[in-house]
N, C-alpha and C positions, 0 to 999 in steps of 0.2 A: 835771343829767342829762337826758339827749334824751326826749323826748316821745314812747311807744311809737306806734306807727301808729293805731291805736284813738281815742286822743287826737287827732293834727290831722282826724281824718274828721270829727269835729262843729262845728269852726272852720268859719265864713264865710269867711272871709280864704283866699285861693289862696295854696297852698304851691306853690314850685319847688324843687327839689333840685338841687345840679349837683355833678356826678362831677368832678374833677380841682379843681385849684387853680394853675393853670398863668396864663400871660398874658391866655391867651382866658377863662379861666373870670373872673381878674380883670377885665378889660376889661366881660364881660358883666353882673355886679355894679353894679360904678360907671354902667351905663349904663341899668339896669333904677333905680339910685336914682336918678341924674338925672330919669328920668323919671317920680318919684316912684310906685312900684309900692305897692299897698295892701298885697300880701300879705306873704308871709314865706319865706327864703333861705335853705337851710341848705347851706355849700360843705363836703363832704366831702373832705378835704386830704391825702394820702400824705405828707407832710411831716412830722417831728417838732417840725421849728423852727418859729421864728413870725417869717418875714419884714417887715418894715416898713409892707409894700408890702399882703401880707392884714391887719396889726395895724389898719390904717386903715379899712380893708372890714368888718373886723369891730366897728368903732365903730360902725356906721351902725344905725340900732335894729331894721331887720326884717331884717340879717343874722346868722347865727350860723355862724362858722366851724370846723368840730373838727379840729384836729391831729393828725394823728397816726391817723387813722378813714378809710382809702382804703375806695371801696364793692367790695365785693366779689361783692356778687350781686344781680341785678334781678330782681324778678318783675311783671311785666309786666300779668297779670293783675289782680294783685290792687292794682298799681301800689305799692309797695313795693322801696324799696334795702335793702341789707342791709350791712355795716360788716364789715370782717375780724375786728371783736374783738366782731363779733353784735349791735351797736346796729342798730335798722330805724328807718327815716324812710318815712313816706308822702310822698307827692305825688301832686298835679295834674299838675305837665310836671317831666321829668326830663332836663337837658341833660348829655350826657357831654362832656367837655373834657379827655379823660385825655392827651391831647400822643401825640408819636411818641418812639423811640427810637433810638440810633447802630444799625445793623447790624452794625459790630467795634467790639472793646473801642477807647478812648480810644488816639491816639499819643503817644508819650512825648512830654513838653511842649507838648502841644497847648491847652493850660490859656492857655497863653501866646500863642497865637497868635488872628487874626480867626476867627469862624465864619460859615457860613452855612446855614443849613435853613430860612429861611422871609422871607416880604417882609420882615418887620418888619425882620431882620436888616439890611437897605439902608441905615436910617440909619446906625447905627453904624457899618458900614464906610466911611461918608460921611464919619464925623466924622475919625475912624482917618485915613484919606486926609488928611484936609484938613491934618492936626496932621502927619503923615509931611513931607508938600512943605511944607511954612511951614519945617520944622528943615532940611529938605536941600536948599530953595531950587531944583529942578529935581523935573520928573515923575517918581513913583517907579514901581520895578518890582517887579511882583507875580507872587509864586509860587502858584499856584490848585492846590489838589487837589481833585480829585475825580469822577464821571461823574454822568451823568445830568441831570437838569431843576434843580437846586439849582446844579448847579455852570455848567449853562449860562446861569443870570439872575444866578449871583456874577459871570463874566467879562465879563456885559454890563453889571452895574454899577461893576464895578472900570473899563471902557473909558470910562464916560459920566463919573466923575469924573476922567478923565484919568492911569489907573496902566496902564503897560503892562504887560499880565498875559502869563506862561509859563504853558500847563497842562499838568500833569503826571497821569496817570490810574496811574499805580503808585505803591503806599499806601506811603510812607518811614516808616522805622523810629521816628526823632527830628526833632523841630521844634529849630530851632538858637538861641535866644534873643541881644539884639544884647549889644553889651560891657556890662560893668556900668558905663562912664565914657559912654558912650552918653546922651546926656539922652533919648533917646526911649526907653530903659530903665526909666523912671521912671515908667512907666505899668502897668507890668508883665503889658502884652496884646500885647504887639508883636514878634514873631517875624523875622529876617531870613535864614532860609534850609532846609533841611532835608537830610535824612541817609538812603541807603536802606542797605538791608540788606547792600548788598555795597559799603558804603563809600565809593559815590560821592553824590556832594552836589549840591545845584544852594542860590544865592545872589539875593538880591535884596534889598529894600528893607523889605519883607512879606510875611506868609504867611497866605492863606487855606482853610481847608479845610470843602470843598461836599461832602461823603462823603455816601453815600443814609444816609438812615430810613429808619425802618416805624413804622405808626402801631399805636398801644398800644388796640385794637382787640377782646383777651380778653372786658373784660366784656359790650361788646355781643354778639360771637357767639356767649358760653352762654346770653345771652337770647333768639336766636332772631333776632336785627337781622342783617338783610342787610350783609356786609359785599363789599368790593372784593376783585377775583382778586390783586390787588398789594397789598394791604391796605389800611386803613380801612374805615371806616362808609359807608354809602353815604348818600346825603342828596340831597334836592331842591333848590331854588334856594331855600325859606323855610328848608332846613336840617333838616327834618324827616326823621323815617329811616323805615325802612321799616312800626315799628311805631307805634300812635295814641302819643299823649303823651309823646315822647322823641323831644329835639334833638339833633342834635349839633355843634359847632363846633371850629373849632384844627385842631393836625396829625393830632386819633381820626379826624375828618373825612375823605370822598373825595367829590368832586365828579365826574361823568365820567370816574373811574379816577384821580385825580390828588389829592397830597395838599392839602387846602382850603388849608395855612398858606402853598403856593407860589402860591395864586392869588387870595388876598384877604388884606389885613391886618386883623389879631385885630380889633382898634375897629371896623373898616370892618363885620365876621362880624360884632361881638357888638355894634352900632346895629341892624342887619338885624334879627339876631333877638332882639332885645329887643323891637322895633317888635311883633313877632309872639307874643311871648307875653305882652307886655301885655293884646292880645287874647284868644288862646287860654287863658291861665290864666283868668282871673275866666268864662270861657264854661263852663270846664267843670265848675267848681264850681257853677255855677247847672243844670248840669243833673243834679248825683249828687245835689243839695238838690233839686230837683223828683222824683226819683227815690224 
């Protein structure tokens, strides 16, 4: 059972909390244990499951990760999260990592096809590439959906690896999946064409789709955190938001209006600030104990 907030105030040891359990929040973890942090982690996770990926994170002895326990309310003051099913965790620093969201629901078979919303996304589409031309022995062609700043760094990496990209900025109904005799079927993320709504089609080799987000940005602005007119958190260059003792990093993130996960990769955010609250946690616990 968690630890009511009463309980970590008299601990030495600097707690962090982090909101979301996404890439960036894992990145931030592994990177805060690397750097062997004294204190203590608790990733509050929306997730019912237990991915592989948190199962590992959660082995680590000063993290504890709750399933299933997204935060649902900050009070700032008193520095206190609050859990949808009413668990509170104190902290020292409290990083939000809660990711962004599609703006429209999912295109039918898009399960199937590349995606793009953030750098990290680069590699994989690198890999995707490289496995497409190795089976079909010539440059493939790529169908891009999407507007905006995601879809213009997907068509500048889809060019850099050598796929000549169509973009198409009207949202198709269906992603067209290749034959099932296809060996490149066999992956089953690999889309070759797509479908609009008045039954005309466009074809290629693959299909990526760069559609906008928004970033998942709720709980900071019932707490009063400055967010972006486009949405996100607003944040400094340490990451820091508007309010004392609360991070933010990943797609909650806005940097100069822009979402953080198109302008730095998760590892890259979550070295940075770790670096920073290695610092700023154990400081601020020396001064509620002086206090």
């Amino acid at each position: 059972m968690s630890a009511p907030a009463s309980f970590n105030s008299v601990s030495s040891a600097p707690h962090i909390v982090i909101a979301g359990a996404g890439p960036a929040a894992q990145a931030l973890v592994s990177q805060l244990g690397r750097a062997r942090f004294s204190g203590s982690i608790t990733v509050l996770s929306n997730r019912d499951d237990a991915p592989e990926e948190l199962l590992e994170l959660a082995a680590l002895p000063q993290v504890s990760v709750r399933f299933g326990q997204p935060a649902s309310f900050i009070d700032a003051d008193n520095r206190t999260v609050t859990t949808a099913d009413g668990m509170e965790f104190s902290y020292d620093q409290l990083v939000i990592a809660t990711g962004s969201a599609p703006m429209a629901s999912p295109v039918e078979g898009a399960s199937r096809c590349l995606s793009y919303s953030t750098i990290d996304d680069a590699a994989r589409i690198g890999e995707a590439v490289r496995e497409v031309t190795r089976e079909l022995g010539r440059r493939p062609l790529g169908i891009l959906v999407g507007t905006g700043a995601a879809a213009g760094q997907a068509e500048a990496v889809l060019r850099a690896r050598g796929v000549r990209p169509i973009r198409t900025t009207l949202r198709p109904a269906a992603v067209v999946p290749y034959d099932s005799g296809s060996t490149l079927s066999a992956s089953g993320l690999i889309a070759t064409g797509i479908v609009f709504e008045d039954g005309s089609s466009m074809n290629g080799d693959l299909v990526v789709m760069a559609e906008e987000r928004v970033s998942r940005d709720g709980l900071a602005a019932a707490a009063g955190l400055r967010t972006a007119p486009n949405g996100g958190i607003v944040i400094n260059q340490d990451f820091r938001t508007s309010v004392p003792g609360i991070w933010a990093i990943g797609d909650a993130a806005a940097f100069d209006g822009v979402r953080l996960g198109l302008l730095v990769a998760a590892a890259s955010a979550a070295g940075a600030c770790a670096t920073r609250l290695m610092t700023a946690a154990p400081a601020q616990r020396r001064a509620q104990v002086a206090a």
